[in-house]
C-alpha positions in Angstrom: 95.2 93.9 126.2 95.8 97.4 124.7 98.7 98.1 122.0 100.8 100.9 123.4 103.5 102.6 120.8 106.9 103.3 121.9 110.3 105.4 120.6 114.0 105.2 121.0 115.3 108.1 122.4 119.1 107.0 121.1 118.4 105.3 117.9 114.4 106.2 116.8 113.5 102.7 116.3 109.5 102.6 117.0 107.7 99.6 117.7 104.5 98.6 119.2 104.3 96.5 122.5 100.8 94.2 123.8 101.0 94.7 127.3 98.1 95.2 130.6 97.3 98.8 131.5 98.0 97.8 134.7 102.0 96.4 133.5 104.8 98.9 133.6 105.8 100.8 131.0 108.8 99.4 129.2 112.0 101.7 129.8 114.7 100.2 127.2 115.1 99.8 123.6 114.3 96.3 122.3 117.2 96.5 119.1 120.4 94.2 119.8 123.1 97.0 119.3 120.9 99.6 121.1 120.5 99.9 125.3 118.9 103.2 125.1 115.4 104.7 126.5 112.3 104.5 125.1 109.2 106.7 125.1 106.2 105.6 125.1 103.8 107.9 122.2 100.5 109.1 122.1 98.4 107.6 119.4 94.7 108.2 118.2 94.3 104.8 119.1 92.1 102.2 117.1 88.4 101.4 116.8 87.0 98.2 117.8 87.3 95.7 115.4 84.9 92.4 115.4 86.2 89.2 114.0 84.7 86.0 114.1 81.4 84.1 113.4 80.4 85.6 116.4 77.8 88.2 114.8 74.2 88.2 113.5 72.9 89.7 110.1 71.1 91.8 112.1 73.8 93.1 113.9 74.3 95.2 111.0 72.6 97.9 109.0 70.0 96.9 106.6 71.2 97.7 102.8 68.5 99.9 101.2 67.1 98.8 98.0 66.9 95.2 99.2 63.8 93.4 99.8 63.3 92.1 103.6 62.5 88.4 103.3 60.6 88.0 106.0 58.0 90.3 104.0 54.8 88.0 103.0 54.0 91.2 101.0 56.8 91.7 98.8 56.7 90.4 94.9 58.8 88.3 93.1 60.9 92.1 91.3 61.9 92.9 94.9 59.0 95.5 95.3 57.5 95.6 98.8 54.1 97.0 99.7 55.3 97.4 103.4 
């Protein structure tokens, strides 16, 4: 579910609310002393983020300067002929 970033319009209290695109858009302020409207803001948004043991290795870019180990060809300093 997408993060979506809202505003007070009476008291400027921001905060950030996990709710389905397909959900409607939440219309009053969530502070105890405050009833006022809120609007939801525009943000940049965020990158996807992987978590978990989920991944491989090679799901990842090789660091340069290290030896591959599945070379046959490689010595013992890390040099590869390959």
């Amino acid at each position: 579910m997408p993060t979506y970033s809202y505003r007070c319009k009476s008291c400027a209290h921001t905060f950030e609310a996990f709710h389905s695109m397909s959900a409607e858009p939440l219309t009053k302020c969530p502070e105890s002393l405050c009833s006022g409207l809120v609007e939801k803001l525009f943000g940049s948004g965020a990158g996807m983020i992987f978590k978990g043991g989920g991944f491989y290795e090679t799901d990842y870019k090789k660091k340069t300067g290290t030896p591959d180990t599945n070379c046959n060809s490689c010595s013992s300093a890390g040099s590869c002929s390959e």
